[in-house]
PyMOL Python script that loads the backbone (N, CA, C, O; Angstrom):
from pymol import cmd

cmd.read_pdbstr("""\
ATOM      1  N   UNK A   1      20.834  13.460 -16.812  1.00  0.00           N
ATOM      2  CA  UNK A   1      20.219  14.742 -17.078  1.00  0.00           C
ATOM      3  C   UNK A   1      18.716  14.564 -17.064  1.00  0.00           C
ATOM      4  O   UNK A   1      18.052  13.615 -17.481  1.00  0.00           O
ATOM      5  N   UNK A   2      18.311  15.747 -16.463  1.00  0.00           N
ATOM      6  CA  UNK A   2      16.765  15.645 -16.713  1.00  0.00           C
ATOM      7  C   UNK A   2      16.177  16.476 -16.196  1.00  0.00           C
ATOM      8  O   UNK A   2      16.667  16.719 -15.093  1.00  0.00           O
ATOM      9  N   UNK A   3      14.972  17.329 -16.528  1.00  0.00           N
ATOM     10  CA  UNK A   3      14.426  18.005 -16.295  1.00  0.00           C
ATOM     11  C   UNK A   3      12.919  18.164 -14.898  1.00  0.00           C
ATOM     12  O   UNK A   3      12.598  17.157 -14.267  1.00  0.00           O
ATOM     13  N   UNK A   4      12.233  19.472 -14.658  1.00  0.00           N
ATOM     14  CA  UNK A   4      11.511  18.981 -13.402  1.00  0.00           C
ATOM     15  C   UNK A   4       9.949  19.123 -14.374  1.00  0.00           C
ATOM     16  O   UNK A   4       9.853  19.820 -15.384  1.00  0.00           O
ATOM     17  N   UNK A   5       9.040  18.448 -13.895  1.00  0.00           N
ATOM     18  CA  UNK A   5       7.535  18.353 -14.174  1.00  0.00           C
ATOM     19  C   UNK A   5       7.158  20.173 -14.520  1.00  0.00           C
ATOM     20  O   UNK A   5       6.869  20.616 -15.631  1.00  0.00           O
ATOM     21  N   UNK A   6       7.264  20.948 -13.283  1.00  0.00           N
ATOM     22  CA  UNK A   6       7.061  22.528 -13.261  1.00  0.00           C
ATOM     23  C   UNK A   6       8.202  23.234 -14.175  1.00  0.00           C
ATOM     24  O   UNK A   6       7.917  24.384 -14.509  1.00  0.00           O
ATOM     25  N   UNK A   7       9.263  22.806 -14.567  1.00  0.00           N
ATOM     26  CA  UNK A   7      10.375  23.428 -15.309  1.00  0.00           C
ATOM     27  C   UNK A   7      10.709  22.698 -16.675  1.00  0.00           C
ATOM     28  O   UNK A   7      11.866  22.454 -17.015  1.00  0.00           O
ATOM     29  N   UNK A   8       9.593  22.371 -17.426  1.00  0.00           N
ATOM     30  CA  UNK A   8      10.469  21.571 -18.344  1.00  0.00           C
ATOM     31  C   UNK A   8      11.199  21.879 -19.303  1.00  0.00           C
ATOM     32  O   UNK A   8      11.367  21.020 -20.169  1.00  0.00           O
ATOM     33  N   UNK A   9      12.088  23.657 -19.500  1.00  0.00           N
ATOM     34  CA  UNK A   9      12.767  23.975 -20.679  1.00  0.00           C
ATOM     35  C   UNK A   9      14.126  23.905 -19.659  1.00  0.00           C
ATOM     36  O   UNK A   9      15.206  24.190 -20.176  1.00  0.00           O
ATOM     37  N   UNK A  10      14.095  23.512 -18.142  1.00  0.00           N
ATOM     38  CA  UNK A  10      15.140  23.654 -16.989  1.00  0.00           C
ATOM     39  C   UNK A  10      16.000  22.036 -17.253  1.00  0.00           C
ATOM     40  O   UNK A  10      15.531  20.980 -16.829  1.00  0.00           O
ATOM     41  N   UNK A  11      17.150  22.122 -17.932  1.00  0.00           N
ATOM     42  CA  UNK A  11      17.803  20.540 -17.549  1.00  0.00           C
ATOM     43  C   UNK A  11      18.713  20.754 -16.618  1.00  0.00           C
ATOM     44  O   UNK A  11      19.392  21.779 -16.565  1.00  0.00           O
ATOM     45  N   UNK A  12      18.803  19.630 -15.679  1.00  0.00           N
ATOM     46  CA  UNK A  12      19.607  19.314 -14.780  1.00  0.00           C
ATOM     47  C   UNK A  12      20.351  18.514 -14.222  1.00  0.00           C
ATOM     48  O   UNK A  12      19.768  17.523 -13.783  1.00  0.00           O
ATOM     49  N   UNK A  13      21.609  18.563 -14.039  1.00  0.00           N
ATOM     50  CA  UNK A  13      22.573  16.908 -14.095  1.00  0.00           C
ATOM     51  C   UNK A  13      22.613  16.847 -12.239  1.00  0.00           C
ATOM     52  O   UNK A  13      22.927  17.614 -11.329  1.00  0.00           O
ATOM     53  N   UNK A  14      21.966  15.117 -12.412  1.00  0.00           N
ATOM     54  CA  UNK A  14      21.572  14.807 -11.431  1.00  0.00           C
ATOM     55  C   UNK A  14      21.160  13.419 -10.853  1.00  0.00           C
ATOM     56  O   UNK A  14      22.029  12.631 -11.223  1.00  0.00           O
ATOM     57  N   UNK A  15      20.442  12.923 -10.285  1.00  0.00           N
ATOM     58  CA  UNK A  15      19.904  11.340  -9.959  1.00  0.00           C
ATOM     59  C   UNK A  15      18.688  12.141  -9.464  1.00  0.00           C
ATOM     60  O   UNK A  15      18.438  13.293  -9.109  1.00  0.00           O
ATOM     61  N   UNK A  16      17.975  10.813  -9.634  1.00  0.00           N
ATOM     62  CA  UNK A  16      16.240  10.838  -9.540  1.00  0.00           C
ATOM     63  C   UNK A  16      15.736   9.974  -8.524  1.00  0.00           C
ATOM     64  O   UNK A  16      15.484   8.780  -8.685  1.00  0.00           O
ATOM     65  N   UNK A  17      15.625  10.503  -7.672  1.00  0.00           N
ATOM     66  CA  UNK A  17      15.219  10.042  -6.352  1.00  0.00           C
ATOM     67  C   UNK A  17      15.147   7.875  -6.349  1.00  0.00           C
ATOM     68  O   UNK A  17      15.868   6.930  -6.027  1.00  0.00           O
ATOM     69  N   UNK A  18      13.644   8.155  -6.992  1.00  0.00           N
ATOM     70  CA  UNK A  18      13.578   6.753  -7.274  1.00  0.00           C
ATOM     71  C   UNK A  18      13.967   5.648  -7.976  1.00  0.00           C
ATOM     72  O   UNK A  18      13.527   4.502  -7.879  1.00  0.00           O
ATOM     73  N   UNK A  19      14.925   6.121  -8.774  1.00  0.00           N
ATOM     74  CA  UNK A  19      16.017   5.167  -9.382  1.00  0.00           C
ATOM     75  C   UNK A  19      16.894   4.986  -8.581  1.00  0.00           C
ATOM     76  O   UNK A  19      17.426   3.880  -8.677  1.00  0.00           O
ATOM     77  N   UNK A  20      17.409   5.876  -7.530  1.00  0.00           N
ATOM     78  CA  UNK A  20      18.117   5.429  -6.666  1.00  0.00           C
ATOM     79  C   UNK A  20      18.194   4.550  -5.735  1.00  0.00           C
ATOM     80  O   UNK A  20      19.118   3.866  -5.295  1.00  0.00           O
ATOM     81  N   UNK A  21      16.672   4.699  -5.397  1.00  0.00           N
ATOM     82  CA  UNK A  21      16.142   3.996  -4.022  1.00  0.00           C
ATOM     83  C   UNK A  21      16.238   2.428  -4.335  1.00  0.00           C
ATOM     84  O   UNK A  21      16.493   1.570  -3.490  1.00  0.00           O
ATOM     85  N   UNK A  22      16.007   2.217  -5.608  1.00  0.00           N
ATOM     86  CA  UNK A  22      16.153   0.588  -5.502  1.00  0.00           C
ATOM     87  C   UNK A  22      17.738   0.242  -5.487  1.00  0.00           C
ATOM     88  O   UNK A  22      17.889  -0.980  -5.484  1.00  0.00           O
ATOM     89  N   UNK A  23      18.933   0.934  -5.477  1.00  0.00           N
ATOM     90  CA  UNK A  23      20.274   0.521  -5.297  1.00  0.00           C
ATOM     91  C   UNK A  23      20.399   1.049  -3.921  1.00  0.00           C
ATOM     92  O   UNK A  23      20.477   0.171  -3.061  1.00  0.00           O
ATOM     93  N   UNK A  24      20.438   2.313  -3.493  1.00  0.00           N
ATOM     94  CA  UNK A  24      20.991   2.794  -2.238  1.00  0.00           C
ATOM     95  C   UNK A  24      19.515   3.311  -1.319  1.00  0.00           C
ATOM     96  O   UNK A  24      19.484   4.448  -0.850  1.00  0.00           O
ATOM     97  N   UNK A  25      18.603   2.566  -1.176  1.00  0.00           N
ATOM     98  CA  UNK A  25      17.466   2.867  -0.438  1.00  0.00           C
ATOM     99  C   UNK A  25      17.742   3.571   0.709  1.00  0.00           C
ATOM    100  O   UNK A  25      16.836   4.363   0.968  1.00  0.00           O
ATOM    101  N   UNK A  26      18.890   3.586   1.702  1.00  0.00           N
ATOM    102  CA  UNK A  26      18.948   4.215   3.099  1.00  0.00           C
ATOM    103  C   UNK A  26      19.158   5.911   2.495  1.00  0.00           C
ATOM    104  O   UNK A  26      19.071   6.944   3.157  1.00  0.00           O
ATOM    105  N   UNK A  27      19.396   5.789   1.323  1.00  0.00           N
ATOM    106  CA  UNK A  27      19.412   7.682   0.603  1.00  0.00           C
ATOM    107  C   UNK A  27      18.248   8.647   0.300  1.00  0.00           C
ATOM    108  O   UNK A  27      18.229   9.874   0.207  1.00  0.00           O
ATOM    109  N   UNK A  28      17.196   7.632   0.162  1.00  0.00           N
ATOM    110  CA  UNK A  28      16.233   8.449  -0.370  1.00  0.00           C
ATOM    111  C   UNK A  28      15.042   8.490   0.561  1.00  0.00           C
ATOM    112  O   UNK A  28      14.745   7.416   1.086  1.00  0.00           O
ATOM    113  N   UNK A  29      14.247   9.642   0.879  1.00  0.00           N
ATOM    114  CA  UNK A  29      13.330  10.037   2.162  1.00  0.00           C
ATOM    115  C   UNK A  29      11.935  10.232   0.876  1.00  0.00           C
ATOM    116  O   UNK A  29      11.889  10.806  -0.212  1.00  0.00           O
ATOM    117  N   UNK A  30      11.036   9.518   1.594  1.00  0.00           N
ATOM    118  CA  UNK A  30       9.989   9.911   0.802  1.00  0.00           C
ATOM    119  C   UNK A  30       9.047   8.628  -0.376  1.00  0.00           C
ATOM    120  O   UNK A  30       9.582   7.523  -0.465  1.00  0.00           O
ATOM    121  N   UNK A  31       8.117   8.795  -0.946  1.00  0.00           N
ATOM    122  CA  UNK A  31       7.654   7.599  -1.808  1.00  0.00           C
ATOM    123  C   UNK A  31       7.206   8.380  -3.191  1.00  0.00           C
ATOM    124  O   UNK A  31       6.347   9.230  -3.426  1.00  0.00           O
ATOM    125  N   UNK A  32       8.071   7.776  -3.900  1.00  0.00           N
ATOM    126  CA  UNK A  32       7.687   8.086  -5.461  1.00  0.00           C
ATOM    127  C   UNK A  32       5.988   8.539  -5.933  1.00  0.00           C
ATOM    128  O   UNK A  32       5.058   7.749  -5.765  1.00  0.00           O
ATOM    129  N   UNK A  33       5.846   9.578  -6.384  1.00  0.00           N
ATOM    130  CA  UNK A  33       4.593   9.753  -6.937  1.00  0.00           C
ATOM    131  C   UNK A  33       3.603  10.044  -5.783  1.00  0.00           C
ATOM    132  O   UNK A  33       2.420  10.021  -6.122  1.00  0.00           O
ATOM    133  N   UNK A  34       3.855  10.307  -4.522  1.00  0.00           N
ATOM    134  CA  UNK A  34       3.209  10.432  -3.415  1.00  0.00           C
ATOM    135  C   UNK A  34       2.522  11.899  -3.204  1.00  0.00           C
ATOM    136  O   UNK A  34       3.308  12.788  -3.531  1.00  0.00           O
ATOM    137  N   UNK A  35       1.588  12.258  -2.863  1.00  0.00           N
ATOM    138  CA  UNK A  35       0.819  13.557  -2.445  1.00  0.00           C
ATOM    139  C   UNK A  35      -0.208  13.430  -1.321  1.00  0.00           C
ATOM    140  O   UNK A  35      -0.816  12.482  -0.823  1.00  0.00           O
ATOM    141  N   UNK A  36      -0.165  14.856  -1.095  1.00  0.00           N
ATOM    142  CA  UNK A  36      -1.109  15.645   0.201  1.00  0.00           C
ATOM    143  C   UNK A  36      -1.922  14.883   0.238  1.00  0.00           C
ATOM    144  O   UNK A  36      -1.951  13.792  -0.331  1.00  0.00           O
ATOM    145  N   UNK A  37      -2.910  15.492   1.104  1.00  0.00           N
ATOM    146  CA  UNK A  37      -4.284  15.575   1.326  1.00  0.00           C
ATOM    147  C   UNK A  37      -5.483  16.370   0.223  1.00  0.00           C
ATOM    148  O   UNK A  37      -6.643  16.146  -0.120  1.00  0.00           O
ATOM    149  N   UNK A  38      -4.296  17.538  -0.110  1.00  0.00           N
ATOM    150  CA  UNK A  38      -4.843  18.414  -1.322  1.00  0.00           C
ATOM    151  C   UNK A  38      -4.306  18.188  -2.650  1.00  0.00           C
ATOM    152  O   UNK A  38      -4.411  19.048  -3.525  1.00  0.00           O
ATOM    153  N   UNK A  39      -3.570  16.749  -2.899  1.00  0.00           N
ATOM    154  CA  UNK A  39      -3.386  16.251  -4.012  1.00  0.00           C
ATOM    155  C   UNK A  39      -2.319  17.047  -4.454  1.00  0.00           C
ATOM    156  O   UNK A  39      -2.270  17.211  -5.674  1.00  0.00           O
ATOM    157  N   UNK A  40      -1.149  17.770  -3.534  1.00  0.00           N
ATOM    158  CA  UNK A  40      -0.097  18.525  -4.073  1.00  0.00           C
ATOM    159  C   UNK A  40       1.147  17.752  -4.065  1.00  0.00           C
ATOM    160  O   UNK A  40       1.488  17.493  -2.911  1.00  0.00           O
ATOM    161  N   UNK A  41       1.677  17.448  -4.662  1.00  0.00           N
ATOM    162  CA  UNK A  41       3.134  16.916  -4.712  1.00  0.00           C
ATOM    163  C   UNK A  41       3.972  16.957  -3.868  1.00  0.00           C
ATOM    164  O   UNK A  41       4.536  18.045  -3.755  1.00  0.00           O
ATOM    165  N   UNK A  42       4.413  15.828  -2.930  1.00  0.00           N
ATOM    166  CA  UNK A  42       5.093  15.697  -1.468  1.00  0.00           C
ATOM    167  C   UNK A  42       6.128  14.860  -2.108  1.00  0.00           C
ATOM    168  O   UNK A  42       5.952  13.643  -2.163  1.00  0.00           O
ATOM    169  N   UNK A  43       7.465  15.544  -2.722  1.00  0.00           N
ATOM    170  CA  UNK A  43       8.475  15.169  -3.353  1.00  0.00           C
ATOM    171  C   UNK A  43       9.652  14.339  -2.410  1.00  0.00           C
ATOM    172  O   UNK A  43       9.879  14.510  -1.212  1.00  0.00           O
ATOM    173  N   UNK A  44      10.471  13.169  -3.569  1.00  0.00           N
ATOM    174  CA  UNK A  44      11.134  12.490  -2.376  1.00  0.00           C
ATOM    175  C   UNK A  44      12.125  13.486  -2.390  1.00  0.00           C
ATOM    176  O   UNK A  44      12.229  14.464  -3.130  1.00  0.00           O
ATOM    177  N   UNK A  45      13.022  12.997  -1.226  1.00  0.00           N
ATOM    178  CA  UNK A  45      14.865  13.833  -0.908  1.00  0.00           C
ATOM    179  C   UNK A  45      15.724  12.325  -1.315  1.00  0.00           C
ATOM    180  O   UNK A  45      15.419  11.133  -1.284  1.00  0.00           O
ATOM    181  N   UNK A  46      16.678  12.936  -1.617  1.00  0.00           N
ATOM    182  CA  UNK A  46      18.687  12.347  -1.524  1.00  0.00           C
ATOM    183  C   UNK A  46      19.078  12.839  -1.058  1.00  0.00           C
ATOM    184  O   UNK A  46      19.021  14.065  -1.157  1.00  0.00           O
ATOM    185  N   UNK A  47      19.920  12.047  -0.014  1.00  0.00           N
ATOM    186  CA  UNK A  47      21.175  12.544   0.980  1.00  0.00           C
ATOM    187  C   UNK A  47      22.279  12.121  -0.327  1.00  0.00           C
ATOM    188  O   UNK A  47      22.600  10.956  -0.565  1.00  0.00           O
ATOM    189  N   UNK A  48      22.898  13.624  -1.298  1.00  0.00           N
ATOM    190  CA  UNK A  48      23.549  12.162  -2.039  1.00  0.00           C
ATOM    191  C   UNK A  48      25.118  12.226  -1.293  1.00  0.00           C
ATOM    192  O   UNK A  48      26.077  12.255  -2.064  1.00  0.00           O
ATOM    193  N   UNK A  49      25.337  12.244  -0.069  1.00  0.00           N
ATOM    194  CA  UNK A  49      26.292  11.640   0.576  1.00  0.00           C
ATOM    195  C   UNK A  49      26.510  10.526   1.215  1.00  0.00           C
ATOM    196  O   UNK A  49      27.420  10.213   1.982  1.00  0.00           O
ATOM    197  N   UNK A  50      25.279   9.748   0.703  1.00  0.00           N
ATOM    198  CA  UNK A  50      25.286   8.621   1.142  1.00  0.00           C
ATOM    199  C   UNK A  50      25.585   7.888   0.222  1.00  0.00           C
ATOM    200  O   UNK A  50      25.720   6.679   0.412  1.00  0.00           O
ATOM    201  N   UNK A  51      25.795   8.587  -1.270  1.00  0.00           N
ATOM    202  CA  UNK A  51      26.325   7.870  -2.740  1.00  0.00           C
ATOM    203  C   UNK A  51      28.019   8.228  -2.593  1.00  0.00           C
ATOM    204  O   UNK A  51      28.751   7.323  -2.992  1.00  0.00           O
ATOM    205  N   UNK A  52      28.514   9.130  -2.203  1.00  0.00           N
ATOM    206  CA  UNK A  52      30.103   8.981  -2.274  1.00  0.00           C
ATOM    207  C   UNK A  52      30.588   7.762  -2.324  1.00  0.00           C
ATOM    208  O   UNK A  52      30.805   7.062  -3.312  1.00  0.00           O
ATOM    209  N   UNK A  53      30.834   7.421  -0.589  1.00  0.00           N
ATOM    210  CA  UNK A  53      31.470   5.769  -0.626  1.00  0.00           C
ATOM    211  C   UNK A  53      31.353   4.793  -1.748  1.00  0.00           C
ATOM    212  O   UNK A  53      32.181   4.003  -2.202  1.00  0.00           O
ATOM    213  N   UNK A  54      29.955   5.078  -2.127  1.00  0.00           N
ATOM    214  CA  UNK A  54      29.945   3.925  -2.978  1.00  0.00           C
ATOM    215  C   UNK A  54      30.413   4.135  -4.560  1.00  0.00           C
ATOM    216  O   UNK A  54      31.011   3.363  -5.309  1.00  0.00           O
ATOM    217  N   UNK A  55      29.846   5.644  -4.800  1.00  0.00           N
ATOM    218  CA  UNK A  55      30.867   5.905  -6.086  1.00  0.00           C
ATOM    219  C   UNK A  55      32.134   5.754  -6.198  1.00  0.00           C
ATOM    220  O   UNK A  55      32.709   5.188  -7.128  1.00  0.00           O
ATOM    221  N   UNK A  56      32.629   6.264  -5.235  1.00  0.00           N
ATOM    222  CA  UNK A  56      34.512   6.167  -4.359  1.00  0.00           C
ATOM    223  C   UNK A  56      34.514   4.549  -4.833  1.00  0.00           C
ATOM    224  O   UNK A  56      34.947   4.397  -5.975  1.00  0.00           O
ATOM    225  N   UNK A  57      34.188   3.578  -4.287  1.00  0.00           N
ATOM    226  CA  UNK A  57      33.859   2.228  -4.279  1.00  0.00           C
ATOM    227  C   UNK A  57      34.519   1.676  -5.279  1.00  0.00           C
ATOM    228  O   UNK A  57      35.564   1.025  -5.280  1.00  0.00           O
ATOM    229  N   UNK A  58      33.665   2.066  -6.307  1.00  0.00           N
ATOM    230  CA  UNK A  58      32.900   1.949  -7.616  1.00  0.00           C
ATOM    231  C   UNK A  58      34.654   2.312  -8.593  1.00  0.00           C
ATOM    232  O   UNK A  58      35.264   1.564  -9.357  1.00  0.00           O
ATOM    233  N   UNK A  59      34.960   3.584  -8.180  1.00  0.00           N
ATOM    234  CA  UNK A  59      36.002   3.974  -8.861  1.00  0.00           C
ATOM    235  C   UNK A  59      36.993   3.632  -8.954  1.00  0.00           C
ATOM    236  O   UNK A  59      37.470   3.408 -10.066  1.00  0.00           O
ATOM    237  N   UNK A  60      37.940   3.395  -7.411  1.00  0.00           N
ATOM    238  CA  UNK A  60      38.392   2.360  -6.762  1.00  0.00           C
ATOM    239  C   UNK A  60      38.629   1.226  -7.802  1.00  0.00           C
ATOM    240  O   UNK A  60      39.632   1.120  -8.508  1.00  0.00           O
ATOM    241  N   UNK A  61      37.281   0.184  -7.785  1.00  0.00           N
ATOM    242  CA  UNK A  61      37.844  -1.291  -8.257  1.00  0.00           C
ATOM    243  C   UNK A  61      37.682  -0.731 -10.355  1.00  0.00           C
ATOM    244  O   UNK A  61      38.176  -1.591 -11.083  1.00  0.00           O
ATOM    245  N   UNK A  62      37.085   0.504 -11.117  1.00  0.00           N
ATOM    246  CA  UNK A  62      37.465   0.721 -12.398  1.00  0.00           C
ATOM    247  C   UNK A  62      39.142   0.974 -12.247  1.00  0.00           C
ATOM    248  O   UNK A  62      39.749   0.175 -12.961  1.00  0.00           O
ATOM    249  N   UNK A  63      40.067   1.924 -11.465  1.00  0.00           N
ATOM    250  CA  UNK A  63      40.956   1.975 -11.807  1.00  0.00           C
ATOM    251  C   UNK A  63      42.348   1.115 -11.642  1.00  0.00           C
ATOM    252  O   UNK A  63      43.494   1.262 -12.068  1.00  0.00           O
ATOM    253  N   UNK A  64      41.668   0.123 -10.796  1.00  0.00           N
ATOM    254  CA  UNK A  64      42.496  -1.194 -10.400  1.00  0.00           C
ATOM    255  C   UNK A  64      42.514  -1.944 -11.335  1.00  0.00           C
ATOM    256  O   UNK A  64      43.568  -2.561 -11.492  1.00  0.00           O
ATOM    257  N   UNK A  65      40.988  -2.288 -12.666  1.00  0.00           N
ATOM    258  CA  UNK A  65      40.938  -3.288 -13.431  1.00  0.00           C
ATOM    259  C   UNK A  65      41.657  -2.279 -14.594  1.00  0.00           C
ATOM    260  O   UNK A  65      42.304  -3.160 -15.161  1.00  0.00           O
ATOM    261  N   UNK A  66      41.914  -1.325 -15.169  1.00  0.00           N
ATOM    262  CA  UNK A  66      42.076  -0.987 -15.476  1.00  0.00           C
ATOM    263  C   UNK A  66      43.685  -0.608 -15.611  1.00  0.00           C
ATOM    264  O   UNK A  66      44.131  -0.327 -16.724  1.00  0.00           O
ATOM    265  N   UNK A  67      44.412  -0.609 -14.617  1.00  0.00           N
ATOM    266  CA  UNK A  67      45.882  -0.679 -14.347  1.00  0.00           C
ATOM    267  C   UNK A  67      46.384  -2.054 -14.528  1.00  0.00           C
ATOM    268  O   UNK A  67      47.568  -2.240 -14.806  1.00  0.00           O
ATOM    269  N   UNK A  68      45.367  -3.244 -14.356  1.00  0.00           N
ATOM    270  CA  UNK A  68      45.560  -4.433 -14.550  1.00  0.00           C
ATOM    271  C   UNK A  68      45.732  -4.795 -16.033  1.00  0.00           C
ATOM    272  O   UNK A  68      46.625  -5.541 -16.436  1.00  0.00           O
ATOM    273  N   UNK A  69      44.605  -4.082 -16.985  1.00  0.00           N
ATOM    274  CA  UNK A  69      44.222  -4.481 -17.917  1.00  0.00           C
ATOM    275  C   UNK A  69      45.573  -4.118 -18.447  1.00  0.00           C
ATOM    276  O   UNK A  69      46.474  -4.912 -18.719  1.00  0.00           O
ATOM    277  N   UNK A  70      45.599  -2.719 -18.568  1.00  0.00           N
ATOM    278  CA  UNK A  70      47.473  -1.952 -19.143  1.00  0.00           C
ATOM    279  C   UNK A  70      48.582  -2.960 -18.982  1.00  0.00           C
ATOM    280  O   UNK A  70      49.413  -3.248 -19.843  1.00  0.00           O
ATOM    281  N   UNK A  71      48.481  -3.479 -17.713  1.00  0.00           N
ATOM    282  CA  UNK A  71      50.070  -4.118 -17.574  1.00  0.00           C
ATOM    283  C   UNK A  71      49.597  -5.344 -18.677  1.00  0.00           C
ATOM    284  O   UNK A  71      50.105  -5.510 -19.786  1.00  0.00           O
ATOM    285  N   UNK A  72      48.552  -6.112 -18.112  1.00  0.00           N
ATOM    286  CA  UNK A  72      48.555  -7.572 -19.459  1.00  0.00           C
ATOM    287  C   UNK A  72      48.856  -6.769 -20.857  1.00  0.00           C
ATOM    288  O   UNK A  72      49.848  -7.132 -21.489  1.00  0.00           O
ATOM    289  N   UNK A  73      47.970  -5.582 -21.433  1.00  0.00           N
ATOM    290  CA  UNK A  73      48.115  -5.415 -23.058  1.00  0.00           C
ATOM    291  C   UNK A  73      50.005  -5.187 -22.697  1.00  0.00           C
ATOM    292  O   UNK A  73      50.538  -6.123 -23.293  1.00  0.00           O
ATOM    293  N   UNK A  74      50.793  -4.582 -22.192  1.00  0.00           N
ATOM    294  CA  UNK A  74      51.739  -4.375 -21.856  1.00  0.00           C
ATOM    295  C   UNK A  74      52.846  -5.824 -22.506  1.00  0.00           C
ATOM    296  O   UNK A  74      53.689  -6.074 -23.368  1.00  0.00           O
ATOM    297  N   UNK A  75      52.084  -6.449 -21.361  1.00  0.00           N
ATOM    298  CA  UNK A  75      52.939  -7.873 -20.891  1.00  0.00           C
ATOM    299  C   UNK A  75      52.794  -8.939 -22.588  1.00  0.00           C
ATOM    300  O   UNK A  75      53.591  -9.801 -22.958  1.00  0.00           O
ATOM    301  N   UNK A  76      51.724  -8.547 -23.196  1.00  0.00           N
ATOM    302  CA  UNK A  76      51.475  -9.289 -24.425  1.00  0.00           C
ATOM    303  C   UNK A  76      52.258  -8.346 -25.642  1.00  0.00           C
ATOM    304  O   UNK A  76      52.780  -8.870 -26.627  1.00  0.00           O
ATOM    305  N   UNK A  77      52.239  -6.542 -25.337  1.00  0.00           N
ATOM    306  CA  UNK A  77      52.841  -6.824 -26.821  1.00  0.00           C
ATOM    307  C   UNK A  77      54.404  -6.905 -26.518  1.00  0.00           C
ATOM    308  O   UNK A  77      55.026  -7.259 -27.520  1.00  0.00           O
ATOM    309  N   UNK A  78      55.374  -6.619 -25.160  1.00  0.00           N
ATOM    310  CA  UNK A  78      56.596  -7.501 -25.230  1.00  0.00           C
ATOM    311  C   UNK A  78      56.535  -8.842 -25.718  1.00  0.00           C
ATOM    312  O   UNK A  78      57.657  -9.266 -25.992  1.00  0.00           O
ATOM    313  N   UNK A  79      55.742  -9.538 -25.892  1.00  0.00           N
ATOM    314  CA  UNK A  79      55.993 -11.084 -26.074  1.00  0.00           C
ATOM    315  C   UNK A  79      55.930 -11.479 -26.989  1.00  0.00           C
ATOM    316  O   UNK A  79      56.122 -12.684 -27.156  1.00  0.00           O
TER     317      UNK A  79
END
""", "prot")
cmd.dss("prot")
cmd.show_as("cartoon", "prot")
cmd.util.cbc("prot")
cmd.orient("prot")
């Protein structure tokens, strides 16, 4: 969650450009803190479809360790 510089009573659930860029750099267009010529704010972009796969990924190997984990507590309190 977090809000914009021009909106700050506005919260919004989301990712922040440049926290991203150091995990999924091919997502984010643009350079943190960067401006014009007239010193106006030239904001970065997210493709965040370039975060699926990897959330997918991500989810993937939680619900595998997780089906794993069940069968061991499983397998221990039969025993």
């Amino acid at each position: 969650r977090f809000n914009f510089i021009v909106d700050p009573d506005k919260i919004v659930d989301g990712f922040i450009a440049h926290e991203v860029q150091a995990i999924v750099p091919e997502a984010i267009t643009g350079e943190k803190d960067a401006v014009d010529d007239d010193n106006n704010p030239v904001y970065q972009g997210i493709d965040q479809s370039k975060l699926v796969p990897l959330l997918t990924a991500a989810l993937q190997e939680l619900v595998a360790e997780v089906e794993f984990l069940k069968a061991e507590v499983s397998a221990l309190k039969g025993a």
